[in-house]
C-alpha positions in Angstrom: 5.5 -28.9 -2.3 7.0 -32.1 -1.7 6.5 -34.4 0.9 9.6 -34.7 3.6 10.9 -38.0 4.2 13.0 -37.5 7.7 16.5 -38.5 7.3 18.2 -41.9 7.9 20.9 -41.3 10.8 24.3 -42.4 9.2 26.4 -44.8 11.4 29.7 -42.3 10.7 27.4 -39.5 11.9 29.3 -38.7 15.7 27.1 -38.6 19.1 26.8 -34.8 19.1 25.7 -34.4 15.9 23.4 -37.8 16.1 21.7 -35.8 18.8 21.4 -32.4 17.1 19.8 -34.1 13.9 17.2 -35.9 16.4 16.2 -32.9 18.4 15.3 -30.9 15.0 13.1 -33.7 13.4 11.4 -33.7 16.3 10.8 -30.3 16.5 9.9 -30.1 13.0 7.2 -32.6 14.0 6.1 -30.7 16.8 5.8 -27.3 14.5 8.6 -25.5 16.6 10.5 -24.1 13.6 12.9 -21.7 15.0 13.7 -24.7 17.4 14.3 -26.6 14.3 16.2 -24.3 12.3 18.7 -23.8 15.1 19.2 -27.4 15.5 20.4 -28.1 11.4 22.4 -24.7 11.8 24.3 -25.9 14.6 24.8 -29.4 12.7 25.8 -28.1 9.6 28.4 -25.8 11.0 30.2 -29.1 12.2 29.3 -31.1 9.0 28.3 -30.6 5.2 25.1 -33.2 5.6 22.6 -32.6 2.2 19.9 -34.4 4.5 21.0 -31.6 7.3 20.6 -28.6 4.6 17.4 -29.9 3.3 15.9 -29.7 6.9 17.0 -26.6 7.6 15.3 -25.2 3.9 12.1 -26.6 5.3 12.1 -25.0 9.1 13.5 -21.7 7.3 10.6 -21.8 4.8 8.0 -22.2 7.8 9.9 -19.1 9.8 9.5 -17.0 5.9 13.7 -16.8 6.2 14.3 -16.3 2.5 17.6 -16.3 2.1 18.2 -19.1 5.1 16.1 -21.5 2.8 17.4 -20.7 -0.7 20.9 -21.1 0.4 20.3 -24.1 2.7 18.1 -25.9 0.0 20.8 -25.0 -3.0 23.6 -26.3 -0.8 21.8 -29.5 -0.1 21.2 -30.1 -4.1 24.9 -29.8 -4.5 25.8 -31.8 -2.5 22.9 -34.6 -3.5 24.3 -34.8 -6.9 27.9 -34.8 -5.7 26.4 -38.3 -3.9 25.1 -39.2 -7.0 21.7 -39.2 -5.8 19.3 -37.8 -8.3 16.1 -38.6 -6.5 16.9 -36.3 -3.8 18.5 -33.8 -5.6 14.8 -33.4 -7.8 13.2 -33.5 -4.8 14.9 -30.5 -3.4 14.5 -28.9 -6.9 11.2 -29.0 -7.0 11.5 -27.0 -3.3 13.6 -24.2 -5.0 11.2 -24.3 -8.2 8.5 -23.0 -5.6 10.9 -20.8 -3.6 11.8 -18.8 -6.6 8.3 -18.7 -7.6 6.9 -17.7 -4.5 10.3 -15.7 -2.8 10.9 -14.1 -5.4 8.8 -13.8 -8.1 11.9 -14.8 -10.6 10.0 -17.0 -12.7 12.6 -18.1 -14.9 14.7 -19.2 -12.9 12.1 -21.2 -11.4 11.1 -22.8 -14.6 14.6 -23.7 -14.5 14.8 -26.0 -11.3 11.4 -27.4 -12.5 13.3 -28.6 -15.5 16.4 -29.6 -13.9 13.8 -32.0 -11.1 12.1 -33.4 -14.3 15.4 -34.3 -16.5 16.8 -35.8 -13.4 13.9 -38.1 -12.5 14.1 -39.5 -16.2 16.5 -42.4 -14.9 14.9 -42.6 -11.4 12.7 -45.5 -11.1 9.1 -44.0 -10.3 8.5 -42.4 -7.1 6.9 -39.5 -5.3 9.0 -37.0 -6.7 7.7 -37.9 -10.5 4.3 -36.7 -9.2 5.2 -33.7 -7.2 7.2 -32.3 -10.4 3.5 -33.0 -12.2 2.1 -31.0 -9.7 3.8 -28.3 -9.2 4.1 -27.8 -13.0 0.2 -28.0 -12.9 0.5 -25.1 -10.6 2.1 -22.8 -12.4 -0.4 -23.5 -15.7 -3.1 -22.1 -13.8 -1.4 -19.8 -11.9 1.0 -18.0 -14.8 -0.5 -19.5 -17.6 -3.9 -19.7 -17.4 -4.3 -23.4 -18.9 -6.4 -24.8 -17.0 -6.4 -28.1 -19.7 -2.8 -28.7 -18.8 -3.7 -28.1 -15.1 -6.3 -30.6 -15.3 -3.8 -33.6 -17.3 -1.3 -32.9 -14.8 -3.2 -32.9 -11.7 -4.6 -36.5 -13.0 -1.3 -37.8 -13.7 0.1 -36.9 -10.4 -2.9 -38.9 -8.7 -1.6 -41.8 -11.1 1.5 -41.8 -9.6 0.1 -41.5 -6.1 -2.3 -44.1 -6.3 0.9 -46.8 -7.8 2.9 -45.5 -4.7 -0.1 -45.2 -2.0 0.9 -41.6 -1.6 -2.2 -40.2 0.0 -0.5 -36.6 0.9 0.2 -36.9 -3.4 -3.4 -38.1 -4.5 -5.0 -35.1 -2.2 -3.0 -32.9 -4.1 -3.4 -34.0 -7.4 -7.6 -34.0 -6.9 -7.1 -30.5 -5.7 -5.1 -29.4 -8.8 -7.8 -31.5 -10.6 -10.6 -29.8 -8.9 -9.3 -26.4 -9.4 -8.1 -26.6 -13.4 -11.5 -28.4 -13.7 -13.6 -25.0 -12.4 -11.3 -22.6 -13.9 -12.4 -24.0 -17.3 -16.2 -23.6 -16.5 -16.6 -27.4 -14.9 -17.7 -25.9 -11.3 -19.6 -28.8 -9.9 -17.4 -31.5 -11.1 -14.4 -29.2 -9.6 -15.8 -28.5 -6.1 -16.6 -32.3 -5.6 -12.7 -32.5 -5.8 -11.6 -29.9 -4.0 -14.7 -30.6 -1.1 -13.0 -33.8 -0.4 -9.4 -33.1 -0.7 -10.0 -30.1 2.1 -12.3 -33.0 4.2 -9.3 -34.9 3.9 -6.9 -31.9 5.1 -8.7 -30.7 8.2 -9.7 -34.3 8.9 -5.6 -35.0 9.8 -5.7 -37.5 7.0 -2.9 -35.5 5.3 1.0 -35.9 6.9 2.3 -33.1 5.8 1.7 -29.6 7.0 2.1 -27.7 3.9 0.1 -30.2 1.7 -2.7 -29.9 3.7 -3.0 -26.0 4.1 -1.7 -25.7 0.2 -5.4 -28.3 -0.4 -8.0 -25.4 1.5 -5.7 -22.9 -0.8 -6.7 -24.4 -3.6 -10.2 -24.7 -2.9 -10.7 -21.3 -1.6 -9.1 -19.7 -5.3 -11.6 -21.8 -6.7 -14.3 -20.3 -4.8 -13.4 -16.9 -5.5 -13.0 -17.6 -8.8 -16.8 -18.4 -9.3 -17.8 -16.2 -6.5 -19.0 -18.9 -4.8 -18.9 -17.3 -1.4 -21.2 -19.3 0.5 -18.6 -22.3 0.0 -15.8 -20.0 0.8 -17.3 -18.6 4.1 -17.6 -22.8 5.4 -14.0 -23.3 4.6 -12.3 -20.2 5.1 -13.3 -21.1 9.0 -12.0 -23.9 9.3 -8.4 -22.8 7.3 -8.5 -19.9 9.4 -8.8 -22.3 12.7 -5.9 -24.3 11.4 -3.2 -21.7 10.3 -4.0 -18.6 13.6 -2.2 -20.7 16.2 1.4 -18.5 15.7 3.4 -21.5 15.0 3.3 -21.0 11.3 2.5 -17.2 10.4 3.5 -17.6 7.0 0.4 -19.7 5.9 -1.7 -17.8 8.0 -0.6 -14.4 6.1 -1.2 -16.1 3.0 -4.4 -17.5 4.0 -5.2 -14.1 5.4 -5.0 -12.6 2.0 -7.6 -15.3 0.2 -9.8 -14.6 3.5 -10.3 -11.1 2.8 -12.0 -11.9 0.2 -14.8 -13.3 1.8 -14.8 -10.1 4.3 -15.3 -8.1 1.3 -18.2 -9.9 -0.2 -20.1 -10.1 2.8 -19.6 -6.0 3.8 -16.7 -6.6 6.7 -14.5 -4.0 5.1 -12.9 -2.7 8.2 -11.8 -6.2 9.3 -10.8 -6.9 5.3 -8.9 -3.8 6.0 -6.9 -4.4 8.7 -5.8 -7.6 7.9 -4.7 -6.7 4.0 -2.4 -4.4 5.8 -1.1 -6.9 7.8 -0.5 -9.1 5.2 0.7 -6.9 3.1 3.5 -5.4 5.4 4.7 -9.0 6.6 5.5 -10.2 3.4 6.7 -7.4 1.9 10.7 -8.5 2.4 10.5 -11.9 1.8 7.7 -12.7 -0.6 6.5 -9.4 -3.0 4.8 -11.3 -5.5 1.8 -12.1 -2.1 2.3 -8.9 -1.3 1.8 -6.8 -4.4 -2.0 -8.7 -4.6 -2.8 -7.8 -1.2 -1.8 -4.4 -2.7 -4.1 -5.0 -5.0 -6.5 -6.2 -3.0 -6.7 -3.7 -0.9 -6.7 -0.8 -3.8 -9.9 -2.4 -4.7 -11.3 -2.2 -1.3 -10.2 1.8 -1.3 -11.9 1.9 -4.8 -15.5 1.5 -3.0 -14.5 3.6 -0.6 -14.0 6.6 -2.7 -10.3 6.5 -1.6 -9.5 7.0 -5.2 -5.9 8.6 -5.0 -4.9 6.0 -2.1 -6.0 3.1 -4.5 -4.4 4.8 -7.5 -1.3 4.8 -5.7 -1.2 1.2 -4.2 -1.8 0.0 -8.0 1.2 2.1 -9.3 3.3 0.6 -6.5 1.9 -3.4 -6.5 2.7 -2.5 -10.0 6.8 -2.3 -9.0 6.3 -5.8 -7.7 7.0 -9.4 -9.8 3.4 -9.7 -9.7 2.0 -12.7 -11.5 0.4 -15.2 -9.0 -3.0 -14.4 -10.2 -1.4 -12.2 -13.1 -0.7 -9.2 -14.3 -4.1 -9.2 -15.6 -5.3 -8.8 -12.0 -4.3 -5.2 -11.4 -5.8 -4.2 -14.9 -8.9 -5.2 -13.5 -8.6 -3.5 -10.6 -7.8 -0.4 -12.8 -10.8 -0.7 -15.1 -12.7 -0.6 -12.0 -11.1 2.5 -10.5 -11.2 4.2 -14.0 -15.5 3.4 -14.3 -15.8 4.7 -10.8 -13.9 7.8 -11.5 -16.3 8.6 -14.5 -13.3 7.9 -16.7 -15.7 5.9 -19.0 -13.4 5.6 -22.2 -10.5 4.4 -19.9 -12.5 2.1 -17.8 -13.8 0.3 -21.5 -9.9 0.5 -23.1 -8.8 -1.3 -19.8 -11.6 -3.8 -19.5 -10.8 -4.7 -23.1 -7.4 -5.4 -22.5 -8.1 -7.3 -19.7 -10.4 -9.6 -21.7 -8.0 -9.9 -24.9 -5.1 -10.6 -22.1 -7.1 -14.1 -20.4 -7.3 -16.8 -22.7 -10.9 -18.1 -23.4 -10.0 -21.6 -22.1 -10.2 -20.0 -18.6 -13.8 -18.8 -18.8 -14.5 -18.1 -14.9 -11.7 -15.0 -14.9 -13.7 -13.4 -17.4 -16.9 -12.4 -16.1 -15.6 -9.2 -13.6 -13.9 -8.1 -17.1 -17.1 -8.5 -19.1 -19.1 -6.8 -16.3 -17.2 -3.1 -16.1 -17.2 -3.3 -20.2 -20.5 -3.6 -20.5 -21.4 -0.7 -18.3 -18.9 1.3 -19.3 -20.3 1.1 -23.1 -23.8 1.7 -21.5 -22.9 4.9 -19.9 -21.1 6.0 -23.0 -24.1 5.1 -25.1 -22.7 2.6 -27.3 -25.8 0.3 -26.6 -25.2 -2.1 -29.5 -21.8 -3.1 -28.3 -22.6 -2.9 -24.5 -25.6 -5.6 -25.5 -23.2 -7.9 -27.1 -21.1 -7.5 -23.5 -24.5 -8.5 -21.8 -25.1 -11.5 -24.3 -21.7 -12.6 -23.6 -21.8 -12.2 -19.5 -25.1 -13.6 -20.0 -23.7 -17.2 -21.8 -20.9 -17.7 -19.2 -22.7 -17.2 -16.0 -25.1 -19.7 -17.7 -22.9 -22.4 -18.4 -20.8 -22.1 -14.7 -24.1 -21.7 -13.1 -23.4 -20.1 -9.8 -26.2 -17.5 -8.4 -23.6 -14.2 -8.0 -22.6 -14.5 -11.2 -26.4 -14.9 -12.5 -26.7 -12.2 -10.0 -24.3 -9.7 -12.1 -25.6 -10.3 -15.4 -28.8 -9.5 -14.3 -27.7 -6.1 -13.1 -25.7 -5.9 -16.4 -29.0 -6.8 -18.0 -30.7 -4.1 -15.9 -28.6 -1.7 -16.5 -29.0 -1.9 -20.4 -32.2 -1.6 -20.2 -32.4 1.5 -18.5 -29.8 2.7 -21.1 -33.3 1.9 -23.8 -36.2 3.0 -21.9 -37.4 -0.8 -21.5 -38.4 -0.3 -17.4 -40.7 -2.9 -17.0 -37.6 -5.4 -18.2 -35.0 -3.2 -16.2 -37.5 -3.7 -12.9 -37.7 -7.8 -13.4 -33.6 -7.7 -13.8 -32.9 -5.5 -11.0 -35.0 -7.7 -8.9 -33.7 -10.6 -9.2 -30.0 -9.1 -9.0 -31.1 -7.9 -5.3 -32.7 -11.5 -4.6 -29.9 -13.3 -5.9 -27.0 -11.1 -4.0 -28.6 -10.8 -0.6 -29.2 -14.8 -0.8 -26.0 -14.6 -1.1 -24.8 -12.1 1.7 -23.4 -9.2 -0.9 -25.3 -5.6 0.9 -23.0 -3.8 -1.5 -23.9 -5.6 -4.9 -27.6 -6.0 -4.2 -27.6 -1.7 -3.1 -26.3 -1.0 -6.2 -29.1 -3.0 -7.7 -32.0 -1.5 -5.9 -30.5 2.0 -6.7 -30.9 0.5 -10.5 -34.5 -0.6 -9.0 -35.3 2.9 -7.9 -34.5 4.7 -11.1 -36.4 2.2 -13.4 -39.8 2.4 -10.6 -39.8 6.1 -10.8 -39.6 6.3 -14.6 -43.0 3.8 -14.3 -44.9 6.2 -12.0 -43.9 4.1 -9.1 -42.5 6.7 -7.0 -43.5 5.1 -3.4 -41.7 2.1 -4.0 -38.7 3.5 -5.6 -38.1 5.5 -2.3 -38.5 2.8 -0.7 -35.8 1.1 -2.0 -33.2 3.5 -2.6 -33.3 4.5 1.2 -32.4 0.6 2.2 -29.6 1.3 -0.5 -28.7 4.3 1.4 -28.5 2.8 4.4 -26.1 0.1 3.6 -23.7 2.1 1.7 -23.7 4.7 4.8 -23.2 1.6 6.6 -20.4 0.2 4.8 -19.0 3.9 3.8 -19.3 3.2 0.0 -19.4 6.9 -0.4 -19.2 6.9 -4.1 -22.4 5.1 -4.8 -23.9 6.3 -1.6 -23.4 9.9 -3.5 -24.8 8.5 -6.9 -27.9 7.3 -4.8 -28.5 10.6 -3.4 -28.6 12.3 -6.9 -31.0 9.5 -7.8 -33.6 10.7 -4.7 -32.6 14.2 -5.6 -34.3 13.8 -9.1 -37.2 11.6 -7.4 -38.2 13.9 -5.1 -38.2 16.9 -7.3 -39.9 15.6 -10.3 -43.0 14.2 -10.1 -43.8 10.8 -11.3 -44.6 10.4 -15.0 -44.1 14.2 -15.9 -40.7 15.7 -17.5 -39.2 18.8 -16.6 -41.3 21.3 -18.2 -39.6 20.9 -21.2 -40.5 20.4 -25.0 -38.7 19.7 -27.7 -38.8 23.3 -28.9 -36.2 23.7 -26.0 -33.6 22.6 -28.1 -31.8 23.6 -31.3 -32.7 21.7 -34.7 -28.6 20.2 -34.0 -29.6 19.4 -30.7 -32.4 17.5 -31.2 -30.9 15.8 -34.3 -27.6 14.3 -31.8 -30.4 13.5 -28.8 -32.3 11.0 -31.6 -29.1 9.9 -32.8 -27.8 9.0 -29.1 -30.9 6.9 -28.2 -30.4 4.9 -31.1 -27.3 3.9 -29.2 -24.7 5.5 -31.3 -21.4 7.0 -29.9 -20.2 10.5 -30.1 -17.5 9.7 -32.5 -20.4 7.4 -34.6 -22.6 10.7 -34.5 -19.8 12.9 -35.6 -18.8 10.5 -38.7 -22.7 10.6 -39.1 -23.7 13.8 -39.8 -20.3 15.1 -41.0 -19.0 17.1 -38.2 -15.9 16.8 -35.5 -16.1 14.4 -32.5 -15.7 18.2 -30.4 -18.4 19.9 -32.1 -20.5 16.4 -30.8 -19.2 16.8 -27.6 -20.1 20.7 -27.2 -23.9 20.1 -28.4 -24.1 16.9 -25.9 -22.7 19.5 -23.2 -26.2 22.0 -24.0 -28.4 19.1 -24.2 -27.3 17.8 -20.6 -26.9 21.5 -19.2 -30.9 21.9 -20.7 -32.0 18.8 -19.0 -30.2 19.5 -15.7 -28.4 16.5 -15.6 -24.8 15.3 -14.9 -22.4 13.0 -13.7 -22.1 9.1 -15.2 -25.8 8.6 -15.4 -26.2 12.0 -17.6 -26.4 9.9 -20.9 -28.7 7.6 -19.9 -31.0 10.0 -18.3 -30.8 12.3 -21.8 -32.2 8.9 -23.5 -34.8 8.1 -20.9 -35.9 11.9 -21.9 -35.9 11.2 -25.8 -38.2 7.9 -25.4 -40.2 8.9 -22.6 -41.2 12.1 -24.7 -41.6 10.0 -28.2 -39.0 12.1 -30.2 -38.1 8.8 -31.7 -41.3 8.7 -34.0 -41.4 12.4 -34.0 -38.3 11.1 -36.1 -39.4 8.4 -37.5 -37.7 6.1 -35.7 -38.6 2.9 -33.9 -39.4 3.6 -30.3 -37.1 1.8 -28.3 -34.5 0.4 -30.1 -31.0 1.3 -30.0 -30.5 0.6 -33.8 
């Protein structure tokens, strides 16, 4: 937002209103915004002043009075350009481009008053408000529409500006935008240089203005979270925290509260993450639903690993009712893919994901990786191991290239995972443990669980039973610990088959167990075909597929979302590929 020049006092202005005017710019500087806003209430009832109006937008939009602001701030426009004075007038535009934006969620309309700020600067000899429309502008690209390239040429032309006018409050901002566009396209060092010293300069005091300075740690901490760079997160998120929980300004606090969860959730501090997403989430539910749908969303994701399925399915349909696009639209179909993979709804879970990844535009390559992640196990699980590889190679290429450990971290359970899904266990053990290095040097107990569970399954297929015990008890532990009930479940059915099947033997059966058919669609699966692939194959429905795949499974005694892979693991570790003639071990 813009920075706040106080008013010039008017000679015609009389005593008592001269005295009202004073008393609220100096609560304004003292961060007592109900003060404030009672102060430019009382002075506008005696006179129409656009400075006055202006004022009383700003206290308004510290107390999170919608309709106070957007009626004080569209009164003072008026009556700008009634004066003639287009400078101002922008300059309160660009305030109501933001309140529309943020308010409301009516994006058009806030598109508008960019454009009306921009067309009416075109005669104004270059100030402030030519770099705050650049700004804001560079907000909404990476915000609404992903570009973080235009991000990035805005953000550098507002620090032009600032650095002609020695606007520091400007130039912080501008780095910030430049620091964020520059990681959202994959730049993450470069990026977080920026946005380290822009935040320095906000908690340091350096930065006038209130907003500018909380709106510079925003920016920094999507940044983080964007990369997963949680370690970074954690150092600022502190000190944002410390800055915004005094009670003078709850609005930023809410919002900040939001981004902090985020954090929580990484590090296993769900019930805190909890609490405060409700909090959030109910205290800007009136005035600002666009914040409040994605603490929805948030906190749907948060149910998700909870095994409160139904309660997450339902805060998604309602963020859903909300003018959600702050982090987009694409952010709840994330959260859906997740919910429909943990559900066992495999064929949803990959339809989602896919959408998900066709919906982001390549230029912003750090969104993309959660996307990549649920596809890829989702066409493991389902057997489609040629695809799901291709996933893996592309999750793979990205976390290479933005280079932070948690996303190194999730290819390698990716990685992992595939190779369970091929009988390759020695490669599956080296990936799963450096997942669970990599995310508890990072502080993720729920991330590096689900890895040693991976761990577990791919020790005991190498005769390792001791070890994969080990292991998938920790794994236990934490998810009992953080009440992941879901995997805690699918780790149970994982010691379940340890403990009752001895190391390195099968259970007792042969391949004479199954029918001719049978054994003809088990081959055919562990060369990584689908069912529908299988059915095209061999000339016969997708059900009739389906119903033999049913007998195999109930003949092996297995079930649930592992069930496929564990039918594979049975085909190589029993040879039926060469029995085939078939190369042992490859999904093709």
């Amino acid at each position: 937002m813009p920075k706040y020049a106080y008013i010039i006092i008017m000679e015609s202005i009389s005593g008592t209103i001269y005295d009202k005017l004073e008393e609220g710019q100096k609560a304004l500087e003292q961060t007592e915004w109900t003060l404030a806003r009672d102060c430019f209430q009382s002075v506008v009832r005696q006179e129409e002043i656009p400075e006055a109006f202006e004022l009383l937008g700003r206290a308004a939009w510290w107390l999170d009075d919608a309709s106070t602001a957007l009626e004080a701030r569209e009164k003072a426009y008026k009556l700008y350009r009634e004066r003639g004075d287009s400078r101002c007038a922008a300059r309160v535009a660009i305030a109501l481009a933001y309140d529309y934006h943020s308010f409301r969620g009516e994006y058009a309309i806030s598109n508008g008053w960019s454009r009306r700020a921009q067309r009416l600067l075109e005669d104004v000899e270059l100030s402030p408000e030519h770099g705050w429309v650049k700004e804001w502008d560079g907000n909404v690209a990476i915000e609404v529409e992903h570009d973080p390239e235009t991000a990035l040429r805005l953000g550098s032309e507002a620090v032009e500006i600032a650095k002609k006018l020695n606007d520091f409050d400007l130039e912080m901002m501008g780095i910030a935008l430049e620091g964020l566009a520059m990681v959202c396209a994959g730049h993450v060092d470069a990026g977080m240089q920026r946005l380290d010293e822009a935040a320095t300069a906000s908690i340091a005091g350096e930065i006038s203005e209130l907003e500018v300075a909380v709106n510079v740690c925003c920016y920094l901490i999507t940044a983080c979270e964007r990369v997963q760079d949680y370690n970074r997160a954690v150092q600022w998120c502190y000190n944002v925290k410390k800055t915004t929980s005094g009670g003078t300004y709850p609005l930023m606090f809410f919002l900040c509260q939001i981004h902090y969860t985020s954090v929580l959730i990484w590090r296993g501090d769900w019930d805190e993450a909890e609490e405060l997403l409700i909090e959030a989430s109910e205290s800007l539910m009136t005035t600002r639903p666009a914040h409040a749908a994605e603490g929805m969303v948030r906190r749907a994701d948060l149910y998700r690993r909870r095994g409160r399925f139904d309660e997450a399915a339902a805060l998604l349909k309602k963020a859903g009712k909300k003018p959600f696009r702050m982090l987009g639209a694409n952010f709840q179909l994330l959260a859906k893919a997740a919910l429909a993979y943990d559900r066992g709804q495999l064929e949803t879970a990959e339809s989602l994901a896919e959408r998900y990844l066709e919906n982001t535009p390549s230029e912003c390559r750090v969104v993309l990786p959660q996307g990549l992640e649920i596809l890829a196990l989702a066409r493991v699980e389902l057997g489609e191991l040629n695809t799901a590889s291709e996933t893996a190679n592309e999750l793979r290429s990205i976390a290479e290239f933005i280079g932070t450990e948690p996303l190194h971290a999730s290819a390698c359970f990716v990685e992992g995972m595939l190779c369970l899904g091929t009988a390759n266990y020695k490669g599956a053990c080296k990936k799963f443990e450096r997942a669970v290095e990599l995310f508890e040097k990072n502080e993720n107990p729920f991330q590096a669980s689900r890895a040693r569970v991976g761990l577990a399954r791919s020790l005991h297929h190498l005769n390792r039973k001791k070890p994969a015990l080990h292991v998938l008890h920790s794994a236990l532990e934490t998810f009992n610990k953080l009440g992941a009930l879901p995997e805690e479940k699918r780790a149970k059915t994982v010691l379940k088959k340890i403990k009752s099947i001895p190391s390195g033997q099968t259970d007792g059966l042969t391949p004479d167990t199954f029918t001719g058919r049978e054994m003809e669609i088990l081959c055919e699966m562990a060369r990584g075909k689908s069912n529908p692939e299988i059915a095209s194959d061999l000339f016969i429905s997708v059900r009739t597929v389906e119903r033999h795949v049913s007998n195999i499974y109930a003949k092996l005694g297995i079930s649930g979302r592992s069930a496929r892979a564990d039918a594979i693991t049975y085909v190589h570790k029993n040879g039926l590929l060469k029995n085939q003639n078939i190369q042992s071990g490859s999904p093709n």
